[in-house]
FISE-606966 format. One record per atom (N, C-alpha, C, O): x, y, z. Coordinates in steps of 0.05 Angstrom, whole numbers, plus 32768, in hexadecimal, padded with zeros to 4 digits. Layout:
BEGIN
XYZ;...
***
This chain:
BEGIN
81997FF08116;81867FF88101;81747FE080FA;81807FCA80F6;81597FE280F9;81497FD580F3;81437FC980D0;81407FD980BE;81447FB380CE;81407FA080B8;81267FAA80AE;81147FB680B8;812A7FA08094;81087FAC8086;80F77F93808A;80E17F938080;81007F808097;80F57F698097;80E97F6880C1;80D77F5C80CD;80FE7F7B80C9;80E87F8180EA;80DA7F9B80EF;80CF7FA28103;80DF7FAD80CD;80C67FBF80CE;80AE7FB580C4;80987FBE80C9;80B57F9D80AF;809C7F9C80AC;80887F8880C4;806F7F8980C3;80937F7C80D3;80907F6480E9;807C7F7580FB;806D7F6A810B;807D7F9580F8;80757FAA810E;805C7FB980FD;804F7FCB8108;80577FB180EA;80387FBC80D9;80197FAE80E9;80127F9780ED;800E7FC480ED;7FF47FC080E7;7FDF7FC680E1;7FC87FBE80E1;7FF17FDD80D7;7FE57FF680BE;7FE97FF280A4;7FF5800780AB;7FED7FEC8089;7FFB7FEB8076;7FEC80018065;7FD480008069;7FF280128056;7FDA802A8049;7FEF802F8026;800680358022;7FDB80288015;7FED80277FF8;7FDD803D7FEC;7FC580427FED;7FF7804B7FDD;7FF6805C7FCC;7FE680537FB3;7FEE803E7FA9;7FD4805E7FA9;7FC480487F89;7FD880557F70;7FE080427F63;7FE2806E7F66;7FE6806D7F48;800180677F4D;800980717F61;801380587F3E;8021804A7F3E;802780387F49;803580267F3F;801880397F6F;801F80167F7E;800C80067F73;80157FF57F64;7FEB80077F76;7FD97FF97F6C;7FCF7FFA7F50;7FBC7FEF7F44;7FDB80067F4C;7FD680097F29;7FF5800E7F17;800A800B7F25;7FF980147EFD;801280197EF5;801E80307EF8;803680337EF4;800880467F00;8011805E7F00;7FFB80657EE1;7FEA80767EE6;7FFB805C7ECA;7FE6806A7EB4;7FD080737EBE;7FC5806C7ED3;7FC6808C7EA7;7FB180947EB3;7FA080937E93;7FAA80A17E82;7F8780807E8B;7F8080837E78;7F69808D7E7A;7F60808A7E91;7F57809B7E67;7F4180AB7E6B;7F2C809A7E51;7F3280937E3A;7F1680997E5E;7F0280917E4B;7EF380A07E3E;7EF680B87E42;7EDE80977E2A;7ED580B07E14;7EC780C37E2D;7EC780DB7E28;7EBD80BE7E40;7EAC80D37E53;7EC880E87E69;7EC680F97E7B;7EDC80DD7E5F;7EF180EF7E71;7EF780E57E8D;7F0080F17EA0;7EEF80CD7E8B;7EEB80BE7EA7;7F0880A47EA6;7F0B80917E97;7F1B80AD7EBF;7F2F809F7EBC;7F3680867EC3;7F3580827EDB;7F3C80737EB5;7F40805C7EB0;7F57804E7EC0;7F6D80577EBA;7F5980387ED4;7F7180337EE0;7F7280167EE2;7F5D80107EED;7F8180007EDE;7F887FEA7EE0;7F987FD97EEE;7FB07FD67EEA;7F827FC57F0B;7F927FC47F22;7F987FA27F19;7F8C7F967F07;7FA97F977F27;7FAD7F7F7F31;7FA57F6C7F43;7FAC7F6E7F5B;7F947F537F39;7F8B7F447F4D;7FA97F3A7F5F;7FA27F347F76;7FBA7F387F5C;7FCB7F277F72;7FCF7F3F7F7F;7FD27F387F96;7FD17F5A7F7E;7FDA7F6D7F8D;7FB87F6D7FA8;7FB87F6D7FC1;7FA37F6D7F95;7F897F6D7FAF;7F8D7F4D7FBE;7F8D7F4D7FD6;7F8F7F397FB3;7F8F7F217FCA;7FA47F287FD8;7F9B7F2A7FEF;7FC17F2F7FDA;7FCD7F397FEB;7FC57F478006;7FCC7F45801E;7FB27F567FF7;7FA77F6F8005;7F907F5F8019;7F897F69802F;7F877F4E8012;7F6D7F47801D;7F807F308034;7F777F2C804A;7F9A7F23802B;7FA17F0C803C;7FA67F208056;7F9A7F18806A;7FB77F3A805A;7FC27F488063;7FAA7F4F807C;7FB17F4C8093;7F937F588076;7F7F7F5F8080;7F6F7F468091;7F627F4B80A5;7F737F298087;7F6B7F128097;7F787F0480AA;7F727EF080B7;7F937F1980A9;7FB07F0D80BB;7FBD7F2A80C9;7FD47F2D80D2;7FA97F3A80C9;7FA17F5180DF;7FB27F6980E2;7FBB7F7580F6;7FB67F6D80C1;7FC27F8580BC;7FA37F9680A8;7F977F918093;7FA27FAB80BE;7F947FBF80B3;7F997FCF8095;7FB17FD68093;7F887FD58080;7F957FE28069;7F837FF78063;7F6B7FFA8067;7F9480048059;7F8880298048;7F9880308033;7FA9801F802F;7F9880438025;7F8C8050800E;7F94806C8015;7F82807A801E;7FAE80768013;7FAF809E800F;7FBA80997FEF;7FCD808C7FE7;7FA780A97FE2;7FA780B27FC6;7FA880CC7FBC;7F9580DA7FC2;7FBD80D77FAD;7FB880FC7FA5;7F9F80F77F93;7F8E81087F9A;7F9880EC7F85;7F8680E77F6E;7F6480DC7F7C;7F6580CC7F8E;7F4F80E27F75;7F3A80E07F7D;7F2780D37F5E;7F2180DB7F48;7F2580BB7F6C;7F1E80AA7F5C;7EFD80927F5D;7F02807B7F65;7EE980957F59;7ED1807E7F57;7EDF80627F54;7ED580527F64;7EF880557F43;7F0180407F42;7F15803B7F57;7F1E80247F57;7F1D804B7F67;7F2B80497F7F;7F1380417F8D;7F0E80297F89;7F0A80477F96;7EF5804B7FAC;7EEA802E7FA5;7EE9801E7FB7;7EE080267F8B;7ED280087F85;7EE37FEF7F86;7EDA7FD97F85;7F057FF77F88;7F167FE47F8B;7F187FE77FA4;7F127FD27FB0;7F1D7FF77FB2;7F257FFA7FD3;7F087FEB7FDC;7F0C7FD57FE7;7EE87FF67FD9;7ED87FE07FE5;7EDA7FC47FDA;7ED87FB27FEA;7EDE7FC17FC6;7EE07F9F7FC0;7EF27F957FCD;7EF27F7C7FD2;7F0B7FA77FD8;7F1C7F947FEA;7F197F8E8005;7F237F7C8012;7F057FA4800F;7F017FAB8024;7F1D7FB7803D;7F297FB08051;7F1B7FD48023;7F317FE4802F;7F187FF8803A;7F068002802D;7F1D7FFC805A;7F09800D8065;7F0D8025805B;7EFE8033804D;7F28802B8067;7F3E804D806A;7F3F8050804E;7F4B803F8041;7F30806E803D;7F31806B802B;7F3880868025;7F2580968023;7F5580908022;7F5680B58024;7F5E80BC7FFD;7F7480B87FF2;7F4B80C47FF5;7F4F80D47FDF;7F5680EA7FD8;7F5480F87FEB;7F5D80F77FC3;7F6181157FC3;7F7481297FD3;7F7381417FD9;7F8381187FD7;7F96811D7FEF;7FAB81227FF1;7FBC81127FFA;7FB281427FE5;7FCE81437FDA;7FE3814E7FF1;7FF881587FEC;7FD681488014;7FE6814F8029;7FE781348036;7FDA8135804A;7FF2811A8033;7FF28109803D;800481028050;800B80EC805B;800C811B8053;801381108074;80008115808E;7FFF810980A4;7FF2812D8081;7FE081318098;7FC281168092;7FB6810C80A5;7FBE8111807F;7FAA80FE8075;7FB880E2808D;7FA880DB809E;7FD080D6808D;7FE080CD8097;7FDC80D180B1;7FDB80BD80C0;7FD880E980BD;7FD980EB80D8;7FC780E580E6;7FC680D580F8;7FB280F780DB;7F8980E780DF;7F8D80D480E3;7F9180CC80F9;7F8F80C480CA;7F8E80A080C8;7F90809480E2;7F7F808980F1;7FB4809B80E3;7FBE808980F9;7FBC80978122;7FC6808D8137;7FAB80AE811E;7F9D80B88132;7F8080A88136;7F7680A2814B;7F7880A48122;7F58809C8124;7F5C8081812B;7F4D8076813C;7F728072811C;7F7380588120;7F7E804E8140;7F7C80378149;7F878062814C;7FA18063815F;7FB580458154;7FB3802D8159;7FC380518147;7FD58036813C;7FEE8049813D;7FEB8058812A;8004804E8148;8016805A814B;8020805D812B;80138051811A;803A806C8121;8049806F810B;805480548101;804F804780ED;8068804F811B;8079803D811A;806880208110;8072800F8101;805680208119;804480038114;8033800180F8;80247FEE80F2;8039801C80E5;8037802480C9;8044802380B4;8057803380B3;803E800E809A;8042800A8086;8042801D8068;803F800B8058;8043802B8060;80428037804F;8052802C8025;806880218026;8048802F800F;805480287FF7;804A803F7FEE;803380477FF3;8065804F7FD9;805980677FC8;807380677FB8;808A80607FC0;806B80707FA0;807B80747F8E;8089808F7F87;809C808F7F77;807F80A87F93;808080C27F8A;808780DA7FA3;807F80D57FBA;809580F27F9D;80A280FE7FB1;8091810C7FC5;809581177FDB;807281037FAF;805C810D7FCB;805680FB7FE0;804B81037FF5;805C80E37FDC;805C80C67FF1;807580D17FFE;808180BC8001;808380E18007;809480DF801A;809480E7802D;80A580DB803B;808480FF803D;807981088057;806E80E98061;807480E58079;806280D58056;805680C1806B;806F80AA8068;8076809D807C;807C80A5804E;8095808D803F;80A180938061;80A280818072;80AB80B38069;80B880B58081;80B580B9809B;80C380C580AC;809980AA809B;808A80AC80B3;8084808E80C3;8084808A80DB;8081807B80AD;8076806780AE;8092805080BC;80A8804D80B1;8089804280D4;809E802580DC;80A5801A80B7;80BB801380B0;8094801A80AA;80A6800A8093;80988012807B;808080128076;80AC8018806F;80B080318051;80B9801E8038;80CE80118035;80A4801F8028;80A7800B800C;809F80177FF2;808B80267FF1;80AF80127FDB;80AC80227FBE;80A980137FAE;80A17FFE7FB6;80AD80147F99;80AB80047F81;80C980067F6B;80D3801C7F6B;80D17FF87F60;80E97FF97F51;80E880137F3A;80FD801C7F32;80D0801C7F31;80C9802E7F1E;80C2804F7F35;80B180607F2D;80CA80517F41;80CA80617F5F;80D780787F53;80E680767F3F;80CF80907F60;80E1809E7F58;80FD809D7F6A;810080937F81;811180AC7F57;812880A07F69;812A80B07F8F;813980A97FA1;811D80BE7F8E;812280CF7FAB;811380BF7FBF;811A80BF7FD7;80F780AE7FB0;80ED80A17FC1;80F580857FC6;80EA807A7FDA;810B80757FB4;810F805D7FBC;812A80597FCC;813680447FCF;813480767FD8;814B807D7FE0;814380787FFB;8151806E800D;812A807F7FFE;812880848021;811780798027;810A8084803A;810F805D801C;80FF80468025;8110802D8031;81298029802F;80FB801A8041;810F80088048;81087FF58036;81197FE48038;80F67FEF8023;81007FD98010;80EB7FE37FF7;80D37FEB7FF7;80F97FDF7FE8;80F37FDB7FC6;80E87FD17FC2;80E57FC37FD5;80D57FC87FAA;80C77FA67FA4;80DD7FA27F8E;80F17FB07F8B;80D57F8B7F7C;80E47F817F69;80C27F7F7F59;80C07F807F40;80B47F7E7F63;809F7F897F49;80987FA57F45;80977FB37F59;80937FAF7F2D;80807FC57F28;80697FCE7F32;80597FBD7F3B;80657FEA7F32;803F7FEA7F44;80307FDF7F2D;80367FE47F16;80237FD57F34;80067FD37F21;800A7FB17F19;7FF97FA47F0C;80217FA67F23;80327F8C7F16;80397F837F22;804F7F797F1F;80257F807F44;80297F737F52;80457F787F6E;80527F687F7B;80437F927F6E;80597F9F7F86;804C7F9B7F9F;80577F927FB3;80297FA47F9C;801D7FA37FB9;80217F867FC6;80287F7D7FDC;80197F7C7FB0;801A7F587FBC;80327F547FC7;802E7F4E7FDE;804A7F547FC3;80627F567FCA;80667F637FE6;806A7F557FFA;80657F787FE7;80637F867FFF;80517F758015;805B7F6B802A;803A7F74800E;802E7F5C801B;802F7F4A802A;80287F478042;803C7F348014;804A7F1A8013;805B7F21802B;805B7F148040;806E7F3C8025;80867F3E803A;807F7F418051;808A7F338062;806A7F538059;80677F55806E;804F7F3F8086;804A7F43809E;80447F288071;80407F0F8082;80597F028081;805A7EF58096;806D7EFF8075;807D7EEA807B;80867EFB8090;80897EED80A5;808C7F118094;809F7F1C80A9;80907F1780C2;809D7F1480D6;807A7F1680C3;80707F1580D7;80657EF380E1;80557EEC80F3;80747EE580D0;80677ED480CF;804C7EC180D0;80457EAC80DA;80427ED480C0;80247ECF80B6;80227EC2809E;800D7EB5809A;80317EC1808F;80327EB98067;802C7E9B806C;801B7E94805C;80357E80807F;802F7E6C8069;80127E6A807D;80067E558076;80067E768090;7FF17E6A8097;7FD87E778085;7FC17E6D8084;7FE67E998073;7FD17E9B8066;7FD17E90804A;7FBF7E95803A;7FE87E7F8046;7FE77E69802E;7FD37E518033;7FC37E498022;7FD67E45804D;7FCC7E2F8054;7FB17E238050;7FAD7E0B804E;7F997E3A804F;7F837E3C803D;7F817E318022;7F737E1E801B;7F8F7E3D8014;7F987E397FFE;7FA07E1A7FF1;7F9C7E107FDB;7FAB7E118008;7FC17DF28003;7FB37DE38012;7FC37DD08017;7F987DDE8020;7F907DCE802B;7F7B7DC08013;7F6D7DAC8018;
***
């Protein structure tokens, strides 16, 4: 059986769930009825190191959102599936269009509708606030919260696994 540390070594897909991975899961609404969501900068530089060290990233969301879509371009997440309350088949497109096999697919979701792809994907990741059915049948947990820095984590993990993490520090420390 495979380590969550040589599924993640096998990503070059990684695709995050937003209400609860990239955000906390809240949903606040403003006086125009227009909903309000609060992401994390260390979870997008994650996202952006991930993408410069040649892991591809996307976005399957049940929720259809203008602030998704303005966070996903500022990160320069291409794959951007909204509204999408069949994500496995959303899942299937993707990684058809992309030709990037399953196995070479990353997936993070917190909820029992993330689990058609949680059990599709080479390497399956939740969050500690997960529901419990979904952190049962992942291969690794974070030790942060969504919205509190889980994506970054996931991240983090899957350059070091691949051994990408200190060269995308190295920028940084020069």
């Amino acid at each position: 059986m495979m380590t969550a540390q040589q599924r993640a070594a096998q990503v070059r897909l990684m695709i995050f769930d937003v209400d609860g991975i990239l955000t906390d899961g809240s949903l606040q609404f403003g006086p125009e009825g227009e909903a309000l969501k609060t992401f994390n900068v260390l979870d997008g530089q994650g996202i952006k190191l991930l993408q410069q060290h040649g892991v591809e990233t996307a976005i399957i969301s049940a929720r259809n959102s203008a602030i998704v879509t303005k966070r996903a371009t500022d990160l320069g997440i291409t794959h951007i599936c909204q509204g999408i309350h069949d994500k496995k088949n959303a899942f299937l497109e993707l990684i058809n269009r992309l030709s990037i096999p399953a196995q070479a697919c990353g997936f993070i979701g917190d909820d029992v509708i993330d689990l058609p792809v949680l059990t599709r994907v080479g390497f399956a990741a939740s969050v500690p606030n997960g529901h419990l059915e979904v952190r049962q049948r992942v291969h690794y947990v974070t030790t942060q919260s969504g919205g509190k820095g889980a994506a970054r984590e996931v991240c983090d993990f899957i350059l070091q696994a691949q051994g990408k993490y200190d060269q995308a520090l190295a920028e940084f420390l020069s």
